[in-house]
GULUM-842092 format. One line per 5 residues: number of its first residue (from 1); their letters; for each residue x negated, y, z negated of N, C-alpha, C. Coordinates in steps of 0.05 Angstrom, whole numbers, plus 5000, padded with zeros to 4 digits. Layout:
BEGIN
NUM> A> X Y Z X Y Z X Y Z  ...
//
This chain:
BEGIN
1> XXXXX> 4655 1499 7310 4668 1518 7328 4648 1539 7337  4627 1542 7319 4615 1574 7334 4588 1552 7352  4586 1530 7347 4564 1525 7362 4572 1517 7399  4604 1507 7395 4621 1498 7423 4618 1518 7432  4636 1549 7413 4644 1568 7430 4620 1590 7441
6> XXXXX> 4600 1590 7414 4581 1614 7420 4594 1642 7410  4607 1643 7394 4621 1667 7390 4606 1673 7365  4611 1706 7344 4609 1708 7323 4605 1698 7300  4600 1695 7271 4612 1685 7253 4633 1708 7248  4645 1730 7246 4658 1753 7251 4686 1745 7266
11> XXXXX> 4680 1741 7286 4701 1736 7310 4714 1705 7299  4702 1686 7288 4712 1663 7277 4729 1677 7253  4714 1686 7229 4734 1686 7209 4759 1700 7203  4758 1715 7234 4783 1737 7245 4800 1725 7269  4801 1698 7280 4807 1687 7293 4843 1682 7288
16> XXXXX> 4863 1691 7298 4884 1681 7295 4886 1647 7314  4909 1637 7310 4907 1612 7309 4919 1619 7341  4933 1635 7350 4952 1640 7375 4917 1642 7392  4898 1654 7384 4875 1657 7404 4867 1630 7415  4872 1616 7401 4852 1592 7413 4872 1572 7438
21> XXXXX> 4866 1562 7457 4871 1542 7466 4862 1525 7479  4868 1496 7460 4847 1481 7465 4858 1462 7499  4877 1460 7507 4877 1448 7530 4867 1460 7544  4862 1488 7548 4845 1499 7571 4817 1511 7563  4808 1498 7532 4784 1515 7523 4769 1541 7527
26> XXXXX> 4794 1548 7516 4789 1584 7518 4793 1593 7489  4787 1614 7479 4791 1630 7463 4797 1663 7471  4810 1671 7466 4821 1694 7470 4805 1706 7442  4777 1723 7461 4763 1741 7427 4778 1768 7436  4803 1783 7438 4811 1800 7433 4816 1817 7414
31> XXXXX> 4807 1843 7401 4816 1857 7383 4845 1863 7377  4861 1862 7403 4884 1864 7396 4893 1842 7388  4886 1817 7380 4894 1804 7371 4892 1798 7341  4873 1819 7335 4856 1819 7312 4825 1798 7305  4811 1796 7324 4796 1787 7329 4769 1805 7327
36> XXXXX> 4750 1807 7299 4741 1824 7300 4710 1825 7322  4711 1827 7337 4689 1826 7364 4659 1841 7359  4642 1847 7375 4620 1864 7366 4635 1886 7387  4627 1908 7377 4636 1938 7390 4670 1938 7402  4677 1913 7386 4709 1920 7397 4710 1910 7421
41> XXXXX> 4691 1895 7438 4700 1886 7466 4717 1872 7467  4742 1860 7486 4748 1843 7486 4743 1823 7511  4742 1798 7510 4740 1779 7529 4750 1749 7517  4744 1731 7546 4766 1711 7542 4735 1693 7546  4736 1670 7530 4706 1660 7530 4714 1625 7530
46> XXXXX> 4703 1608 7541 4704 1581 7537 4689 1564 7515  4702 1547 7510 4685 1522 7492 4668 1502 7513  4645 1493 7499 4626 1481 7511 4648 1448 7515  4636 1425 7528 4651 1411 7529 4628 1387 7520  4630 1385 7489 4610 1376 7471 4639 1349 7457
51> XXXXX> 4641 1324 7469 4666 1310 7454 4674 1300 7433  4647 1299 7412 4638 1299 7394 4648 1319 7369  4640 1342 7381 4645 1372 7365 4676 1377 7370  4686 1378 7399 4713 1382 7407 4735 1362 7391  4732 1336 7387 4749 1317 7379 4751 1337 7346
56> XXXXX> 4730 1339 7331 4733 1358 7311 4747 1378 7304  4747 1391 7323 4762 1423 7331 4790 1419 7337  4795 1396 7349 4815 1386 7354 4840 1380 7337  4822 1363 7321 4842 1355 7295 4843 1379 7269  4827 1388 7262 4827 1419 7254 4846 1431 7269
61> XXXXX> 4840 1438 7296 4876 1458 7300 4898 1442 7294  4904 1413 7307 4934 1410 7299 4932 1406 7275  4918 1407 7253 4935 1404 7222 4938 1430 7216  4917 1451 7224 4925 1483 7217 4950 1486 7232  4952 1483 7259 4978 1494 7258 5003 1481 7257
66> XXXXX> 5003 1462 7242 5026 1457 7231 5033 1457 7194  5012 1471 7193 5013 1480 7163 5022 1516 7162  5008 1532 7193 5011 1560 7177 5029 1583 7214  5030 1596 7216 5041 1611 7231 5027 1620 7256  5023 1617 7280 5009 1622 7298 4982 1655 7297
71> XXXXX> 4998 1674 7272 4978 1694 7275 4962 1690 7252  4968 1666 7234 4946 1663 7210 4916 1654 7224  4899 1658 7210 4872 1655 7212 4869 1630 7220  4848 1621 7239 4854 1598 7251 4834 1576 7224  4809 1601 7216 4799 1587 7194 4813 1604 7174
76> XXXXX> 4822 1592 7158 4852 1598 7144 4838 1601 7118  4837 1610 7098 4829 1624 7070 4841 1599 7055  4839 1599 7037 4855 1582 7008 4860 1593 6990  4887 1591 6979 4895 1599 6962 4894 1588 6935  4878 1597 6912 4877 1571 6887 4896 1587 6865
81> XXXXX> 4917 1580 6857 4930 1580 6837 4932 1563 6823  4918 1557 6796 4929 1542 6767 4921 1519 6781  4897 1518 6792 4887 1495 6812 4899 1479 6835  4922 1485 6834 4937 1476 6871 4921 1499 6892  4918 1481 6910 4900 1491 6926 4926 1488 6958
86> XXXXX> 4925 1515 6971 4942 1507 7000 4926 1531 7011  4937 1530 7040 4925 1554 7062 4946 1572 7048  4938 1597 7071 4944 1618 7061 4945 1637 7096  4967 1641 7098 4975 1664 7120 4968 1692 7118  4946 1697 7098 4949 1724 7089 4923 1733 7101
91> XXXXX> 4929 1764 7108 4895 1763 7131 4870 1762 7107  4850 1761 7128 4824 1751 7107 4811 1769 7095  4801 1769 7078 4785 1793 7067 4760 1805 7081  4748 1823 7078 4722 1836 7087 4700 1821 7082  4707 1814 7059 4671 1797 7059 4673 1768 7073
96> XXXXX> 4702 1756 7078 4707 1733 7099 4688 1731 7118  4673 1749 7132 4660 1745 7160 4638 1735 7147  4621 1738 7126 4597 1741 7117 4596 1718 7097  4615 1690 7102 4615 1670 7085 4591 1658 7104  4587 1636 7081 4552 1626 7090 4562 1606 7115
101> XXXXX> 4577 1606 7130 4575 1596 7166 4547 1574 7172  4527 1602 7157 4502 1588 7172 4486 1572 7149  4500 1571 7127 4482 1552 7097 4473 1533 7116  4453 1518 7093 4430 1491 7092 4456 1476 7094  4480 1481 7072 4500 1451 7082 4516 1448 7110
106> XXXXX> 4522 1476 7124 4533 1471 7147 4518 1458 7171  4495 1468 7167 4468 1458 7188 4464 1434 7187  4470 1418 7163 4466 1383 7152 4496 1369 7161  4522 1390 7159 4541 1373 7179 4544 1374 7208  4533 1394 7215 4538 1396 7244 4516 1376 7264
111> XXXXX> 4489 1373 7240 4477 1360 7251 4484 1329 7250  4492 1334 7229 4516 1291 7230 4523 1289 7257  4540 1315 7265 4564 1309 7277 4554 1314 7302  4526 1317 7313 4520 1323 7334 4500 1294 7339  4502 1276 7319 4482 1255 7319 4450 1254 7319
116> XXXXX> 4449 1285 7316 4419 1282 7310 4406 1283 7284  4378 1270 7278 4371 1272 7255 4381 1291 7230  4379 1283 7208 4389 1309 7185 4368 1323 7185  4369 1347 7183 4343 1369 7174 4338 1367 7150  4312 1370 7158 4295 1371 7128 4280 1389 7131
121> XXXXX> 4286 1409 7110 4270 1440 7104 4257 1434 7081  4219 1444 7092 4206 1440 7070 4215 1447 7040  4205 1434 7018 4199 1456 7002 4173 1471 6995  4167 1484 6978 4149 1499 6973 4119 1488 6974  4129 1455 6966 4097 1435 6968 4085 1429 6990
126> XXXXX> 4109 1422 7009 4110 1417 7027 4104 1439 7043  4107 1461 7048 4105 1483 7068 4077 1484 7072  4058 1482 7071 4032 1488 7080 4027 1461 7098  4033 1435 7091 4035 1419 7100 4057 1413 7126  4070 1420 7126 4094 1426 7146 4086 1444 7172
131> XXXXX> 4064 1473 7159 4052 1496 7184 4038 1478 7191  4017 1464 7183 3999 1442 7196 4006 1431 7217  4035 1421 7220 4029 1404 7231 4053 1412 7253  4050 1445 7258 4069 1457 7286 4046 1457 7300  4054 1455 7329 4032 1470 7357 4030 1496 7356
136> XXXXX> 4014 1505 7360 4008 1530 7366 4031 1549 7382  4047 1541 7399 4072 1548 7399 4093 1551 7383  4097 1539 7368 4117 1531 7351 4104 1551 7318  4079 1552 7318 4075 1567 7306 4072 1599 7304  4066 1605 7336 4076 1630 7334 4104 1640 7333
141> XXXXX> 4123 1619 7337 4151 1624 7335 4152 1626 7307  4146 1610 7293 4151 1610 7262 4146 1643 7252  4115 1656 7259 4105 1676 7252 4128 1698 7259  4135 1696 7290 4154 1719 7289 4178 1724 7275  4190 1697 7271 4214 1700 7250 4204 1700 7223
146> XXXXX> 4187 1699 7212 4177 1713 7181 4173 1736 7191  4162 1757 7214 4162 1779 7209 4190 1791 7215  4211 1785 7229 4226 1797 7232 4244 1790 7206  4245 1773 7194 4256 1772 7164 4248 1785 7140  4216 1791 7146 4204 1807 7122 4210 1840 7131
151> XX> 4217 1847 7163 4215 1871 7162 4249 1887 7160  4268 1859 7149 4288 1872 7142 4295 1882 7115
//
């Protein structure tokens, strides 16, 4: 969903299920909907038209919403009691926005599901061997994102 839509990880995990619609591939990122946005803006934004990713998104909304209430979270929380596991209509917590969206495992399914190779991130043996063998472009890209990661 955030790679179709381009939206937040933020605005996803605050997403009521009434925002989205997929016959006209829109999402409604409104705050008044409870949609938590950057600076509170609101706007109305499209999904890419990727059929691959969409057929996904697809079947994900109709089982969500026929499991939970149009203002539950469209990515819906779980509830684990005594190990039964069901959704949950209940709004999401704070640290919800800041679930790992962007982990090594989501990057390894989206890349399934986009048909391109699986990534493979060096490890530590491998990394000197890996800078080797970028262009000189690709290497100064690398450099700027270690510095802007080391200078946070």
């Amino acid at each position: 969903m955030l790679f179709v839509s381009g939206m937040r990880a933020g605005a996803l995990g605050s997403l009521p299920i009434e925002a989205l619609d997929l016959a006209n591939r829109t999402v409604k990122q409104w705050p008044s909907l409870g949609v938590a946005t950057k600076n509170g803006k609101s706007a109305t934004t499209y999904l890419l038209d990727i059929p691959e990713l969409l057929d996904v998104i697809e079947r994900w909304d109709s089982f969500i919403r026929v499991h939970l209430p149009s203002n539950a979270a469209w990515y819906a929380p779980v509830d684990n009691h005594r190990g039964d596991q069901q959704f949950s209509a209940d709004l999401v917590g704070f640290h919800r926005n800041y679930a790992p969206l962007t982990s090594d495992e989501v990057k390894q399914r989206v890349a399934s599901l986009t048909g391109q190779a699986t990534i493979h991130l060096p490890t530590d043996g491998d990394l000197t061997e890996f800078l080797r063998g970028l262009s000189d472009t690709q290497l100064s890209q690398a450099l700027v994102v270690a510095a802007e990661r080391l200078a946070r």
